[in-house]
Structure formats: structure tokens, C-alpha cells
KOLMI-952036 format. One record per residue (C-alpha): chain; residue in three letters; z negated, x negated, y negated. Coordinates in nm, 3 decimals, decimal comma. Layout:
<rec ch="A" aa="Ala" z="Z" x="X" y="Y"/>
...
This chain:
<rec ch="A" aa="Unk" z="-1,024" x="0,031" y="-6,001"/>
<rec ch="A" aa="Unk" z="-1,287" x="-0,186" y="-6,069"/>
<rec ch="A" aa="Unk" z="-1,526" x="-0,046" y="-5,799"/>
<rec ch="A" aa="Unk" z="-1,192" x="-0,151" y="-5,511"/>
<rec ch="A" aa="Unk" z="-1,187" x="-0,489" y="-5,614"/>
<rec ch="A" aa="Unk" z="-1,560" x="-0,539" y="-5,561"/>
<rec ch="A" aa="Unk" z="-1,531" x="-0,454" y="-5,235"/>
<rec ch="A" aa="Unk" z="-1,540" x="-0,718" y="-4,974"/>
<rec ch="A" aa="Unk" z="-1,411" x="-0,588" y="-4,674"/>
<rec ch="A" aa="Unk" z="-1,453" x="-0,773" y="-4,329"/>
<rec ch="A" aa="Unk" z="-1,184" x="-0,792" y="-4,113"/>
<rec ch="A" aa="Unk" z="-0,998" x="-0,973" y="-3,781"/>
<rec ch="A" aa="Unk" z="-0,795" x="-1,266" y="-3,894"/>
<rec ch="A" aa="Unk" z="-0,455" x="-1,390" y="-3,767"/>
<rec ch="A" aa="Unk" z="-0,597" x="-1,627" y="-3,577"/>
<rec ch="A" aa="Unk" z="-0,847" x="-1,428" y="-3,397"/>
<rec ch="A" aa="Unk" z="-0,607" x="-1,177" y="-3,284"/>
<rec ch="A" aa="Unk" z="-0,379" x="-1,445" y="-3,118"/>
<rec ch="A" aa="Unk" z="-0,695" x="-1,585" y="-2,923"/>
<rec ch="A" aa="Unk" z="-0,772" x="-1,230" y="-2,788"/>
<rec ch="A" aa="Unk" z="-0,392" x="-1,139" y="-2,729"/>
<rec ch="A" aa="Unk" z="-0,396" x="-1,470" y="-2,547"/>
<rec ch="A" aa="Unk" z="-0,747" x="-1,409" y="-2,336"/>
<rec ch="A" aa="Unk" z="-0,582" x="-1,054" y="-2,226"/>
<rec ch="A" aa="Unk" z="-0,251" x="-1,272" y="-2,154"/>
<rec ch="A" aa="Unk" z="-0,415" x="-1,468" y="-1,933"/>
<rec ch="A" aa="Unk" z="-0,688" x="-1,219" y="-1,719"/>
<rec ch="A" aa="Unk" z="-0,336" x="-1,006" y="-1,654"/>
<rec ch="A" aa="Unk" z="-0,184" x="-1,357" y="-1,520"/>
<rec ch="A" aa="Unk" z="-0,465" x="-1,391" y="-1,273"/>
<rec ch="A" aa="Unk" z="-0,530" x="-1,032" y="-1,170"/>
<rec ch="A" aa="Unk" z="-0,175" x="-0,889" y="-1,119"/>
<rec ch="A" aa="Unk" z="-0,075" x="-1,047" y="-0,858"/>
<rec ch="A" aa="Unk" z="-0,450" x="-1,004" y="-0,696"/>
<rec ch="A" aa="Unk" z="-0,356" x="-0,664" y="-0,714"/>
<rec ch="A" aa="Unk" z="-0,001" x="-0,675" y="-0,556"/>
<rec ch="A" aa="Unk" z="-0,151" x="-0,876" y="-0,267"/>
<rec ch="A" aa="Unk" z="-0,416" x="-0,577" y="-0,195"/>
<rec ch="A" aa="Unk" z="-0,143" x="-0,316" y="-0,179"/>
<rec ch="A" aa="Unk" z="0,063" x="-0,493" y="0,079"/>
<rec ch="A" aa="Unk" z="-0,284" x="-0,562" y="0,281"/>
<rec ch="A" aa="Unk" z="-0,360" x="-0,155" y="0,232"/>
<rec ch="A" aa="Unk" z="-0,046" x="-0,026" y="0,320"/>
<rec ch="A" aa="Unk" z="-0,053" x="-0,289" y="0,625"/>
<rec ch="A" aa="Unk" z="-0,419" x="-0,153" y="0,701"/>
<rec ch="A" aa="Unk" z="-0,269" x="0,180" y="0,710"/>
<rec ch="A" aa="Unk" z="0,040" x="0,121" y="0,907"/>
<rec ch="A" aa="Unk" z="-0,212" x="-0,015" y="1,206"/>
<rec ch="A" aa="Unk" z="-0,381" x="0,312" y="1,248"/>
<rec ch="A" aa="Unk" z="-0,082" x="0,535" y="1,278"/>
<rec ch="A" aa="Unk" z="0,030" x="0,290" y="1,508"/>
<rec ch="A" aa="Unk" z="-0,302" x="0,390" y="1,707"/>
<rec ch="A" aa="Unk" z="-0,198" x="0,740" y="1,643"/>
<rec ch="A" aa="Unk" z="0,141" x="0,737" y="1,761"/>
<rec ch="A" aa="Unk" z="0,057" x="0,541" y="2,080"/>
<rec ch="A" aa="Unk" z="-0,231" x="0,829" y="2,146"/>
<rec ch="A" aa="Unk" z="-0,007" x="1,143" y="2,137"/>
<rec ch="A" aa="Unk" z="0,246" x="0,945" y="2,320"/>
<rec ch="A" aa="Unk" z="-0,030" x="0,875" y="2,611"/>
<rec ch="A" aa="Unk" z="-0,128" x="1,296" y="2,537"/>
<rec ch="A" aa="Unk" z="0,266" x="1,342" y="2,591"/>
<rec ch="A" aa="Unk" z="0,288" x="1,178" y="2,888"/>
<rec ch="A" aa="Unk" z="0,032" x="1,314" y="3,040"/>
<rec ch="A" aa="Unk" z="0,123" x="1,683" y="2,977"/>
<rec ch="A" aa="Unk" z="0,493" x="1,644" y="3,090"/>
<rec ch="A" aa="Unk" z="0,402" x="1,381" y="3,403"/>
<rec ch="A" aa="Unk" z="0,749" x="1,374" y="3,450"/>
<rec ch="A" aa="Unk" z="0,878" x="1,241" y="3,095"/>
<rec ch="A" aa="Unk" z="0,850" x="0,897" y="2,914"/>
<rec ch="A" aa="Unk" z="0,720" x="0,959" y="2,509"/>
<rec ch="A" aa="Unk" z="0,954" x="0,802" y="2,250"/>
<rec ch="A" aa="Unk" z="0,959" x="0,845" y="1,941"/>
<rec ch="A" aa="Unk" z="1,235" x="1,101" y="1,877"/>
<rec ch="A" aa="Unk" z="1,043" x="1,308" y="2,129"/>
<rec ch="A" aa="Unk" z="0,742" x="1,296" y="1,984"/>
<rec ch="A" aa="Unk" z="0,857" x="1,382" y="1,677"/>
<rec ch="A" aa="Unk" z="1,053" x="1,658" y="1,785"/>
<rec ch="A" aa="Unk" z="0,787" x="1,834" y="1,975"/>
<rec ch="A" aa="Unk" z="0,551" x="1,822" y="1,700"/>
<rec ch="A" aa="Unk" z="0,319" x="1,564" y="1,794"/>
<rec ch="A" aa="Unk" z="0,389" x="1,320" y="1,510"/>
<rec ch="A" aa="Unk" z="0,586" x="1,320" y="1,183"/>
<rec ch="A" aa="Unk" z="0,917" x="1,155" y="1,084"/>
<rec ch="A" aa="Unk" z="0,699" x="0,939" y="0,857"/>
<rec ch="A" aa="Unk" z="0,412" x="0,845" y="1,127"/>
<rec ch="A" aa="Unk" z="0,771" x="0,756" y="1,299"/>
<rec ch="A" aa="Unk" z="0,862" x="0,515" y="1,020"/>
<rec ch="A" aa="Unk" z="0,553" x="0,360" y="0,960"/>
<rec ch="A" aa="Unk" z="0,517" x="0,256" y="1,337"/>
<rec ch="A" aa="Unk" z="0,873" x="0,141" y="1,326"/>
<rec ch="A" aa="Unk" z="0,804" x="-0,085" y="0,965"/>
<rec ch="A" aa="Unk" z="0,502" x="-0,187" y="1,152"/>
<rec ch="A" aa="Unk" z="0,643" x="-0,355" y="1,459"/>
<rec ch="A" aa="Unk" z="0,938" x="-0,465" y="1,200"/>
<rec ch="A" aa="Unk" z="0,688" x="-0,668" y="1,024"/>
<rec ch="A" aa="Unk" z="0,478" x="-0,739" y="1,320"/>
<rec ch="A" aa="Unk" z="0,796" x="-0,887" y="1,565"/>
<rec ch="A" aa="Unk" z="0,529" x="-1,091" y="1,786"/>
<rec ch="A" aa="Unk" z="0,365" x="-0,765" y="1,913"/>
<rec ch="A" aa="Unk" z="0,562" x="-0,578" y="2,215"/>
<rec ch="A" aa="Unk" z="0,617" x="-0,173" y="2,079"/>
<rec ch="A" aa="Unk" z="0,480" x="0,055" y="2,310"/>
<rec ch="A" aa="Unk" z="0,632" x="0,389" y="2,224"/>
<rec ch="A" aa="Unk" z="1,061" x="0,302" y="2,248"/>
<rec ch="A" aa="Unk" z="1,242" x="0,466" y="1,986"/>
């Protein structure tokens, strides 16, 4: 017993917690809604290329069936794109309302 209370253990006080809970408080504060910001900006990013792929296939449509304007229910039915290329480009020009859409729906 006597050999315990000889010991003299070093440890985190109170206080020194708190200031590190509160340093991790605050870096979350400043990067989370960094990080929010970068997801809308990737998923925009992304959203602008299928929008270069869906007005490609509907050029390769047109040109295959000279006859026939590409939309986007065509496109998608024949293959050419998917249902979710088909809502991307429509979220895109959503968000985008300045631009003039290219493929009709």
C-alpha cells in the first residue's frame, strides 16, 4: 500500500481537456462548412460534363436517324444515355436557368 501512495502519477487536468475539447470545437467550426462548399462545387463540376455527354450522343443521335430530333426520353430509351445522365442534365440547367438547354426533354 505504501509503494501506491508513493507514486506520483502525471496526468491531463480539467482544465487542459476543456482547452483541447475547445481547439477541436473550433477547427470543426471552420472546416465543416469548407467541406460542404466543395461538395456542392464537385457535384456541380460533375453535372457539367454529363451535360457535355448528353449533348454528344444527342449530336451522334441525330446524325444516325437524319430524320429525328434527340430528346432526352429518346436518348434514354435507345440506350445512349442513362435515366441518371438524364437527371443530372435536367438539375443542371435547373440550377443553371441563364443557360438555353440544348437537348428538350
Amino acid at each position: 500500500m505504501k509503494r501506491f501512495k508513493t507514486l506520483n502519477v502525471q496526468a491531463f487536468t480539467l482544465i487542459e481537456m476543456l482547452i483541447v475539447l475547445l481547439v477541436i470545437s473550433v477547427l470543426l467550426l471552420l472546416f465543416v462548412p469548407n467541406l460542404s462548399k466543395q461538395k456542392d462545387a464537385v457535384a456541380d463540376t460533375g453535372n457539367a460534363a454529363v451535360v457535355k455527354v448528353v449533348e454528344s450522343q444527342a449530336e451522334l443521335y441525330e446524325l444516325k436517324n437524319s430524320n429525328d430530333k434527340a430528346t432526352l426520353s429518346k436518348l434514354v430509351s435507345a440506350g445512349s444515355i442513362s435515366q441518371k445522365q438524364a437527371d443530372s442534365y435536367k438539375a443542371y440547367y435547373g440550377k443553371h436557368s441563364s443557360e438555353t438547354q440544348t437537348v428538350a426533354n
